[in-house]
FIKOLZA-1660 file (N, C-alpha, C; in steps of 0.1 Angstrom, whole numbers, plus 5000, padded with zeros to 4 digits):
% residues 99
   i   px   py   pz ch aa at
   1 0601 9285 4335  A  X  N
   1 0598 9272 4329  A  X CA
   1 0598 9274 4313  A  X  C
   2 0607 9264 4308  A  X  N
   2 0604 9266 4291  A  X CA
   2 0595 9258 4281  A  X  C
   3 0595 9246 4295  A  X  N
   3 0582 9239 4282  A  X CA
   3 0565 9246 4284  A  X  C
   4 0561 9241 4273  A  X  N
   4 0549 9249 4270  A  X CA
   4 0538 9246 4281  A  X  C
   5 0536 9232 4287  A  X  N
   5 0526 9229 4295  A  X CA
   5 0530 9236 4310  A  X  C
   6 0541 9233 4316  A  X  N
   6 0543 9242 4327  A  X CA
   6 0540 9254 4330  A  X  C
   7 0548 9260 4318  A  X  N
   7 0545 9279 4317  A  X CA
   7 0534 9283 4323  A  X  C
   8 0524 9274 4319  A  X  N
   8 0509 9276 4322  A  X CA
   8 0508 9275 4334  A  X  C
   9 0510 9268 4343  A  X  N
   9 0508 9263 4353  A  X CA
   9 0519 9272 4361  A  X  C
  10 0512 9277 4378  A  X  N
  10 0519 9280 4388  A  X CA
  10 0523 9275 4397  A  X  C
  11 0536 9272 4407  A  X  N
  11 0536 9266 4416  A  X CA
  11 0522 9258 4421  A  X  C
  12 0516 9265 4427  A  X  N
  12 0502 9256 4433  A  X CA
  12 0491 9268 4428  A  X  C
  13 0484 9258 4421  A  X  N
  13 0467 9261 4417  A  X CA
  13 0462 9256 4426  A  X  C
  14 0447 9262 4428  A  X  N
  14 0436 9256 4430  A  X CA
  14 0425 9260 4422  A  X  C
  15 0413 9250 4427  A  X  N
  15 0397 9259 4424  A  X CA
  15 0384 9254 4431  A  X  C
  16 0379 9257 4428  A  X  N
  16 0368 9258 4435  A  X CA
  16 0350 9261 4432  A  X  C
  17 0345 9253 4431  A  X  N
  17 0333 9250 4429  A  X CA
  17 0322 9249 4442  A  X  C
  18 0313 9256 4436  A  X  N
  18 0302 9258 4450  A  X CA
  18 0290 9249 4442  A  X  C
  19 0284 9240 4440  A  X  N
  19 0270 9235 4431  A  X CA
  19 0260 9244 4438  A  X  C
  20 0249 9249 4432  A  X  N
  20 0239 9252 4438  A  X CA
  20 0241 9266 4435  A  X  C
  21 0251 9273 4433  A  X  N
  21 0256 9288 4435  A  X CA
  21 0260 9291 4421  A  X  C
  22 0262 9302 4417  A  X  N
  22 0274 9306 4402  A  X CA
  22 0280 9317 4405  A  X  C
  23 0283 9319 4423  A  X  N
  23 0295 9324 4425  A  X CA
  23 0307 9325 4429  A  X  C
  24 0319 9328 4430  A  X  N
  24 0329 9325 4431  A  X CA
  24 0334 9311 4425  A  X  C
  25 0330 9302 4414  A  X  N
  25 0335 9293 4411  A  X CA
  25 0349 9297 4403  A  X  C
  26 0362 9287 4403  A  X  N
  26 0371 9286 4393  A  X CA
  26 0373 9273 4389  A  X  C
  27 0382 9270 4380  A  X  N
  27 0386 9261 4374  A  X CA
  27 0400 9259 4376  A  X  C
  28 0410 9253 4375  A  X  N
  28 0424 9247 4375  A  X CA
  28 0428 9251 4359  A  X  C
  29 0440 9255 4359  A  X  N
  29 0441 9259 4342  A  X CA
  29 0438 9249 4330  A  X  C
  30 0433 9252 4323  A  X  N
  30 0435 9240 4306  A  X CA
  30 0449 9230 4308  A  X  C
  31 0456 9239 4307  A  X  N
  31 0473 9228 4310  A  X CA
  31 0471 9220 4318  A  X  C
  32 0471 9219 4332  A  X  N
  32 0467 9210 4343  A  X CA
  32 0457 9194 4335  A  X  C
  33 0454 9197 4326  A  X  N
  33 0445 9179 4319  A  X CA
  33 0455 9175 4311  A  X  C
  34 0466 9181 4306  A  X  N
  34 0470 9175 4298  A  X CA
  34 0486 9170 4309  A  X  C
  35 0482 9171 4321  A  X  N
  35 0493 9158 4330  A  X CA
  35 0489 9139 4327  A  X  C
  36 0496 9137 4332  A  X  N
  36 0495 9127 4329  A  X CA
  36 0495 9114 4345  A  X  C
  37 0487 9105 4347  A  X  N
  37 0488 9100 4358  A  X CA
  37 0499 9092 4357  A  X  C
  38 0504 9096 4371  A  X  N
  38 0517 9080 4371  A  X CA
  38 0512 9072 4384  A  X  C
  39 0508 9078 4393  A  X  N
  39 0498 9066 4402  A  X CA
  39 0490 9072 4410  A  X  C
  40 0477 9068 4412  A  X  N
  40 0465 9072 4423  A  X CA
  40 0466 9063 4435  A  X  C
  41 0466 9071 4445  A  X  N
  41 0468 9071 4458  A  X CA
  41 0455 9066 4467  A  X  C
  42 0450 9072 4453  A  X  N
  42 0435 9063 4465  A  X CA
  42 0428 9066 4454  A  X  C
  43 0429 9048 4451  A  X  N
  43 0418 9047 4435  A  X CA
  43 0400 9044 4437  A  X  C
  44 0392 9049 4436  A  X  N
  44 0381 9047 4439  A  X CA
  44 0376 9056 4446  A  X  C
  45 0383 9068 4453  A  X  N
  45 0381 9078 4463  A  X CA
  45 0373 9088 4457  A  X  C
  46 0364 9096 4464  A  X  N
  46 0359 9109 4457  A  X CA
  46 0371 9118 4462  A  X  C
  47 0381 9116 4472  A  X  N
  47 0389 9125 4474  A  X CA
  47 0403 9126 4473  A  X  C
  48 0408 9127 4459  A  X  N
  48 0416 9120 4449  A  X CA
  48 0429 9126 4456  A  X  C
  49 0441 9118 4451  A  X  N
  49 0455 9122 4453  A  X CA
  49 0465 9117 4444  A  X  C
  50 0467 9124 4439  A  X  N
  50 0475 9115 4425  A  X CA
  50 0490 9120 4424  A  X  C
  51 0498 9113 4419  A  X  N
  51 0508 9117 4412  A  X CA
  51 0505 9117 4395  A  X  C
  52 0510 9131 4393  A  X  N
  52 0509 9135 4382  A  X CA
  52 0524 9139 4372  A  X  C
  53 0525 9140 4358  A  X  N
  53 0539 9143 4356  A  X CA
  53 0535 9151 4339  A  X  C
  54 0544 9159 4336  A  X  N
  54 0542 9167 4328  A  X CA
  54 0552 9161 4313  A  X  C
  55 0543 9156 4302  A  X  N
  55 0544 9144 4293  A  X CA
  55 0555 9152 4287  A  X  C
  56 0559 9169 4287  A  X  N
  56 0567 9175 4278  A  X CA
  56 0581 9171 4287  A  X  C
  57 0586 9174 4298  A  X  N
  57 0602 9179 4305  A  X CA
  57 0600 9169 4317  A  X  C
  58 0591 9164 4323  A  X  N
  58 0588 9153 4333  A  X CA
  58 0586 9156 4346  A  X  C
  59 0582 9171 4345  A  X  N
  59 0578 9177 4363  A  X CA
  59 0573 9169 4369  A  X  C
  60 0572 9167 4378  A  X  N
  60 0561 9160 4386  A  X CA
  60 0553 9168 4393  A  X  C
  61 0538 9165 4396  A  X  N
  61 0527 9176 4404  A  X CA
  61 0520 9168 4409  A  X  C
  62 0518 9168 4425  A  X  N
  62 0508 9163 4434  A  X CA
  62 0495 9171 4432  A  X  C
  63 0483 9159 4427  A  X  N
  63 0469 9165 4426  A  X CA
  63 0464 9159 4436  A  X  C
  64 0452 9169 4442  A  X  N
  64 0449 9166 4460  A  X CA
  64 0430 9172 4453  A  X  C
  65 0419 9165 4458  A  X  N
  65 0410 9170 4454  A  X CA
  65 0403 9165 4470  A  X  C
  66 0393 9176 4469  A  X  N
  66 0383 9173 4482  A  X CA
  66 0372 9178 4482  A  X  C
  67 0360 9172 4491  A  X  N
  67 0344 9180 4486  A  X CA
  67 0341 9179 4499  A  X  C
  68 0325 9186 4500  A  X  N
  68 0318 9189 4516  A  X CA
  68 0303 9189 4506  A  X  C
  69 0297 9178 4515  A  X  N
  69 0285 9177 4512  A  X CA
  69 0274 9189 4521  A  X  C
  70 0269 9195 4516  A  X  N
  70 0259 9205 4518  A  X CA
  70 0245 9204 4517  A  X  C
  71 0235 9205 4524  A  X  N
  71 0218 9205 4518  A  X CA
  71 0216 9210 4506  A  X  C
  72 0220 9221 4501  A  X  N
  72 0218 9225 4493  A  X CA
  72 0227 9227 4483  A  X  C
  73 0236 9217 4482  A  X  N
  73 0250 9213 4470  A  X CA
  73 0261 9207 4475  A  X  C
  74 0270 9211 4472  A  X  N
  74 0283 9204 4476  A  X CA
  74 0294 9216 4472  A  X  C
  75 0304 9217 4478  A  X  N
  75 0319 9225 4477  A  X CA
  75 0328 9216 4471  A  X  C
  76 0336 9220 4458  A  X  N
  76 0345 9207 4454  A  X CA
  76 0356 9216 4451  A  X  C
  77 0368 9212 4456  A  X  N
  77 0380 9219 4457  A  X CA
  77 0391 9211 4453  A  X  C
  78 0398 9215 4441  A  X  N
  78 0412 9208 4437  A  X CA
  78 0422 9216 4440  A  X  C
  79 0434 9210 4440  A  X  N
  79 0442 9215 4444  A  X CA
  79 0455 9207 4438  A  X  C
  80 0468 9215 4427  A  X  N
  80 0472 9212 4423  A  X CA
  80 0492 9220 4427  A  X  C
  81 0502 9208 4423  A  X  N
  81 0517 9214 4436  A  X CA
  81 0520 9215 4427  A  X  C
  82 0533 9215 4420  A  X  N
  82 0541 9209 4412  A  X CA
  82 0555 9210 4424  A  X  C
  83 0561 9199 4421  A  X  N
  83 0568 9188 4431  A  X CA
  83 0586 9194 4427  A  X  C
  84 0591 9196 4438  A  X  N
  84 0602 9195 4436  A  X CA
  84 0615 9181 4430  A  X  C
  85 0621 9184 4426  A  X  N
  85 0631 9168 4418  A  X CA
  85 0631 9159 4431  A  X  C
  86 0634 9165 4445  A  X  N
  86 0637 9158 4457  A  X CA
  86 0623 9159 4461  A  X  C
  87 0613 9157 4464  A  X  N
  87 0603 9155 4466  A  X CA
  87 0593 9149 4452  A  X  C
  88 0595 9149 4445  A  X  N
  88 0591 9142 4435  A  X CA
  88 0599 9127 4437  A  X  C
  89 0614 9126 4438  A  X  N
  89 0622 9111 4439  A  X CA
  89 0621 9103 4452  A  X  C
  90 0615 9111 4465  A  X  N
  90 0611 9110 4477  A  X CA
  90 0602 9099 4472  A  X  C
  91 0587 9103 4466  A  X  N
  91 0575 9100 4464  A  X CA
  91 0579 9086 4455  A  X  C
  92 0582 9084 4445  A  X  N
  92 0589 9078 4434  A  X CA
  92 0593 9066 4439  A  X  C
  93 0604 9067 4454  A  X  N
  93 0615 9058 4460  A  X CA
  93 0602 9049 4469  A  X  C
  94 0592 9060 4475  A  X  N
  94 0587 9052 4483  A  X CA
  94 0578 9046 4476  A  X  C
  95 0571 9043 4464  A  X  N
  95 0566 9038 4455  A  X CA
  95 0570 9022 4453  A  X  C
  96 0583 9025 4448  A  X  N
  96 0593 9012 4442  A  X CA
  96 0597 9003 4456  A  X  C
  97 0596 9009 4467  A  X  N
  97 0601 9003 4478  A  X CA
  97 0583 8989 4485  A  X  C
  98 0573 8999 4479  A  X  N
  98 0563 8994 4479  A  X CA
  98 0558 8981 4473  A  X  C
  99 0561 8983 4464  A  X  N
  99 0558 8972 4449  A  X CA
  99 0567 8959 4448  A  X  C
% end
């Protein structure tokens, strides 16, 4: 990858948060916030799915987020793709076909 925000980014990230705990937590890289939304799939959700697109070369990345409520905290797990051109225009077509 030659633009600067991809580089950063690998095929598929995740991370993972335990509340309650301080161990094993990660985070999704710095690059990953500077995507940009092009639509939420389920707006109002705690358990997000978004299309996302990279403001430098135009990748597209599917963000998928999910939690488990626990007595004693919660598990929050993101999970981040970056989309192939044909699965990125897949997603895109069925979009426009929608609207």
């Amino acid at each position: 990858m030659s633009c600067g925000i991809c580089a950063q980014l690998k095929e598929k990230e995740s991370s993972f948060k335990k509340f309650g705990r301080d161990e094993g937590d990660s985070d999704l890289p710095a690059a990953a916030e500077k995507l940009v939304l092009v639509k939420d799939f389920r707006p109002g959700s705690s358990r997000a799915s978004m299309l996302k697109k990279c403001p430098e070369c135009g990748t597209y990345y599917l963000y998928e987020s999910d939690y488990e409520y626990l007595v004693n905290g919660t598990e929050d797990e993101e999970f981040l793709c970056r989309l192939s051109a044909g699965d990125a225009r897949g997603i895109l077509d069925g979009l426009t076909e929608r609207e």
